[in-house]
Backbone bond lengths (Angstrom), bond angles and torsions (degrees), N, CA, C in turn:
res aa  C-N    CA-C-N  psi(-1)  N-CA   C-N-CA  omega(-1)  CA-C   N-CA-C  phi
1 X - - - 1.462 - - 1.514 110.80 -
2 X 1.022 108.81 150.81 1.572 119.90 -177.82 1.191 115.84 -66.77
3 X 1.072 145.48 -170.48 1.707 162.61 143.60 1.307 110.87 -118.26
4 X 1.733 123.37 103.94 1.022 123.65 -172.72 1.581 89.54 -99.10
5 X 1.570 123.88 140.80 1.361 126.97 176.48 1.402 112.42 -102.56
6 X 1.573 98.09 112.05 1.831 99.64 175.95 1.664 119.50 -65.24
7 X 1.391 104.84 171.48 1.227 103.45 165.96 1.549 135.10 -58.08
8 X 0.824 152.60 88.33 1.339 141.85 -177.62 1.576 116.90 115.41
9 X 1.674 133.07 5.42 0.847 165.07 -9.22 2.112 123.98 90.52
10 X 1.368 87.62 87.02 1.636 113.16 -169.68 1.698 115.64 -100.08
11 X 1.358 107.53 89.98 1.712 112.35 177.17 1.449 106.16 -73.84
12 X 1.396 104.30 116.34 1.594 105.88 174.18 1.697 94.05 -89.06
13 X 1.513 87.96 152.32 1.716 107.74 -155.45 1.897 80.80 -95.73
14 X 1.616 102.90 145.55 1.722 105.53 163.68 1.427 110.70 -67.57
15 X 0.865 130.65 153.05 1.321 138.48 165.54 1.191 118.56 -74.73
16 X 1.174 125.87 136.52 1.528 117.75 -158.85 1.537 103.64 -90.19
17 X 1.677 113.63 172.96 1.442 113.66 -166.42 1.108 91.48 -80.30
18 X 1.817 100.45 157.06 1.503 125.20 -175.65 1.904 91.34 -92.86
19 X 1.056 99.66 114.51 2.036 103.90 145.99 1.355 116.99 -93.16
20 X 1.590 84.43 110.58 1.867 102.57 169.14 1.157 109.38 -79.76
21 X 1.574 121.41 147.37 0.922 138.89 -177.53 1.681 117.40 -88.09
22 X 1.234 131.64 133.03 1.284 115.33 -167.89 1.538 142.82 -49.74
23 X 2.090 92.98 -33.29 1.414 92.28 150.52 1.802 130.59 -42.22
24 X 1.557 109.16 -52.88 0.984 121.65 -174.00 1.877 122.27 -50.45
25 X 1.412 84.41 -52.63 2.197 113.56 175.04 1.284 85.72 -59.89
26 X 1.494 145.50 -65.62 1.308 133.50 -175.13 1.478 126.50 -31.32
27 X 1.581 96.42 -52.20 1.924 114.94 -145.65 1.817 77.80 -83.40
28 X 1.737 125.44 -37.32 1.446 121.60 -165.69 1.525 99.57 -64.02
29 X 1.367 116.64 -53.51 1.404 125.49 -172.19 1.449 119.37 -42.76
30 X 1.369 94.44 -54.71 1.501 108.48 -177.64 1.325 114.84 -64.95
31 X 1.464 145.11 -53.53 0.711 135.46 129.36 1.696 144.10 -3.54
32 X 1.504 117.69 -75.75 1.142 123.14 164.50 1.716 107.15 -41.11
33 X 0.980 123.69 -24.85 1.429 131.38 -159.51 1.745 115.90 -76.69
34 X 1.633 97.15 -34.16 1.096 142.99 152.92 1.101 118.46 -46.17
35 X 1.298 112.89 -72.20 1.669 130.65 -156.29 1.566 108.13 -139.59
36 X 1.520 134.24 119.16 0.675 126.38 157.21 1.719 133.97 -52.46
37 X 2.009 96.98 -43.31 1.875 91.88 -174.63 1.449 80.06 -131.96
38 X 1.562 101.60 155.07 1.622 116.94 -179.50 1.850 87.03 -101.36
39 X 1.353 87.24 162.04 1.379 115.73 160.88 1.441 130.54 -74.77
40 X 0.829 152.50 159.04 1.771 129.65 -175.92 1.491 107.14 -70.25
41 X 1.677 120.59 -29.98 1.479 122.64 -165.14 1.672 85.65 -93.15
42 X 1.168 166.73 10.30 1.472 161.51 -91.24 1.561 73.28 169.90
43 X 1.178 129.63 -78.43 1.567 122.84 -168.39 1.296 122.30 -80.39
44 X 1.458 124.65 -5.79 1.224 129.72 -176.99 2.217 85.40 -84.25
45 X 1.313 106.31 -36.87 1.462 102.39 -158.04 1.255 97.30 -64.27
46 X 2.163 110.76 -50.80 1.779 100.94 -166.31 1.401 112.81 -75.03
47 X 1.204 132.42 -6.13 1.095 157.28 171.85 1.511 106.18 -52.49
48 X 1.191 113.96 -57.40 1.597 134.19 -175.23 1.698 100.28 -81.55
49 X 1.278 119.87 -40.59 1.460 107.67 -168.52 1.990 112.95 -89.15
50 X 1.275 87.98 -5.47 1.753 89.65 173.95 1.528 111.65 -126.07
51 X 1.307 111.98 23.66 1.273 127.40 148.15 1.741 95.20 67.96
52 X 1.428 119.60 48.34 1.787 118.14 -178.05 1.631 93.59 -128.89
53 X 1.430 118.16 176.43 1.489 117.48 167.25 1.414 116.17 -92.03
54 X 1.270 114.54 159.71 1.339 110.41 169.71 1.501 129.31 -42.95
55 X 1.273 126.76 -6.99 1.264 112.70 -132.65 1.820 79.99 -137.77
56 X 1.747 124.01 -22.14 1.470 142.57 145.82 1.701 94.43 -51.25
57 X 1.244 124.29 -98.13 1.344 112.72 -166.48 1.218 107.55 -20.04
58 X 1.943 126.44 -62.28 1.441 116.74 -135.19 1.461 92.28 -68.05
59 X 1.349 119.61 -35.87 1.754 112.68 -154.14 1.167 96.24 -73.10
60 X 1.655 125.07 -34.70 1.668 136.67 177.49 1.563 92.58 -34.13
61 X 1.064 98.24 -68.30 1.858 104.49 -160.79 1.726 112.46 -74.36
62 X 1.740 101.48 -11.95 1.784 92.86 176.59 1.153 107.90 -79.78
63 X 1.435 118.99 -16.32 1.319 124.25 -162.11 1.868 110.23 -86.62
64 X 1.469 93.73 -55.42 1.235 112.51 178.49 1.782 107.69 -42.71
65 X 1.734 104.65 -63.21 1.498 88.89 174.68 1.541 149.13 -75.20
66 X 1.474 103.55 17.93 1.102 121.01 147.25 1.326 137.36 -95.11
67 X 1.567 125.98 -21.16 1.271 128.96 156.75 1.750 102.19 -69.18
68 X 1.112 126.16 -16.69 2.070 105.58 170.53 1.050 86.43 -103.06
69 X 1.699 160.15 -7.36 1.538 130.82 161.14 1.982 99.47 -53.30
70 X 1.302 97.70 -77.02 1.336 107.81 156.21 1.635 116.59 20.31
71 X 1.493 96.95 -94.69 1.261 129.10 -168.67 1.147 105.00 -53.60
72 X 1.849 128.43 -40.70 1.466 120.52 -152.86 1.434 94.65 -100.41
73 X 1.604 121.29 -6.42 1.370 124.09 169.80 1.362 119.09 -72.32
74 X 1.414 113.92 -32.03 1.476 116.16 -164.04 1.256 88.80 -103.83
75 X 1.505 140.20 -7.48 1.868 140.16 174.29 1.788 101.92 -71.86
76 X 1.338 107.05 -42.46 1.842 123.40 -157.73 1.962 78.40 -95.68
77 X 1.241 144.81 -16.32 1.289 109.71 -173.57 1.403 104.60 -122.75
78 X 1.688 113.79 34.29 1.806 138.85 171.16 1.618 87.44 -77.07
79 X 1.226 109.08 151.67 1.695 118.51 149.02 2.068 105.78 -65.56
80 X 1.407 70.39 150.84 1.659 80.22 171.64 1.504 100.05 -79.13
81 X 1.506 122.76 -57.36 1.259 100.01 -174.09 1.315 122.26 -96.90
82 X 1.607 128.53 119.62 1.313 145.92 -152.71 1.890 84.06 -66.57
83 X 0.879 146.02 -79.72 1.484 132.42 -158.41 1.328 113.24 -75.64
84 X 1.388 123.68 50.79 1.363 134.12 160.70 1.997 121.46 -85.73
85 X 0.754 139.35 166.25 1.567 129.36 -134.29 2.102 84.22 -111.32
86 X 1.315 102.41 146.85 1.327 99.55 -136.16 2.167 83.11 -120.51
87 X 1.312 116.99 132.41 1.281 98.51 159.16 0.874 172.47 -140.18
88 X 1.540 161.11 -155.13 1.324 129.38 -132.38 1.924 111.42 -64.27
89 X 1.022 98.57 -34.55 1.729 96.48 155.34 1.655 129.32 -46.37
90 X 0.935 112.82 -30.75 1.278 103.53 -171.38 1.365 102.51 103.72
91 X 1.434 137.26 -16.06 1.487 136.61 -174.58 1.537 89.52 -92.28
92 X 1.882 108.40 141.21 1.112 129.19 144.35 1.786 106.87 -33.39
93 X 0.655 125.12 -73.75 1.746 133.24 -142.10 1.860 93.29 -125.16
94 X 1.413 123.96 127.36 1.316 110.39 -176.66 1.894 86.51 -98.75
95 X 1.617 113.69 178.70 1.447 115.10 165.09 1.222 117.74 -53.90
96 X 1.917 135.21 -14.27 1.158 124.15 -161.84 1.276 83.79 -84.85
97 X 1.566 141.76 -56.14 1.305 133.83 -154.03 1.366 130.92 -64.02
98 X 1.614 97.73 9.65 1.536 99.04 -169.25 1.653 92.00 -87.61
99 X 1.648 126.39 -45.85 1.471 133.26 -179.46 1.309 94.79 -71.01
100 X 1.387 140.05 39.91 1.549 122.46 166.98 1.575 98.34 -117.90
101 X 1.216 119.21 -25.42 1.514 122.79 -158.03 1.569 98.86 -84.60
């Protein structure tokens, strides 16, 4: 849907996405890897040493720890045993098999 702008009536524009640079995706990674949550003085520092704002790191890292919630959800809801009979979806386990167990 559109954004029609009324009279008198000021649409603040999103800010467009930041592209990190790989140094940068590196120094976050490595880090995060480390540490799940920075401290405010912890993000003011990596903040300062990979040349982003504070406020780039924080979303860096809000974001990040939801793509490994993510990840460890869809790791824990794999079959244990990898050559188990697979179906017509392409999913290990369809929704019916969860009410079968």
């Amino acid at each position: 849907p559109q954004h029609t702008e009324l009279p008198g009536k000021h649409c603040r524009r999103r800010k467009a996405r930041t592209v990190f640079s790989d140094s940068q995706l590196s120094g976050l990674e490595k880090r995060f890897e480390i540490q799940r949550y920075l401290s405010t003085p912890e993000r003011v520092e990596l903040a300062t040493a990979l040349s982003l704002s504070e406020t780039q790191v924080k979303t860096w890292f809000q974001n990040r720890r939801m793509k490994h919630k993510k990840q460890l959800r869809k790791s824990q809801d794999e079959p244990k045993a990898p050559d188990g009979p697979e179906s017509p979806e392409g999913s290990p386990r369809g929704p019916e098999a969860a009410g079968a167990e």
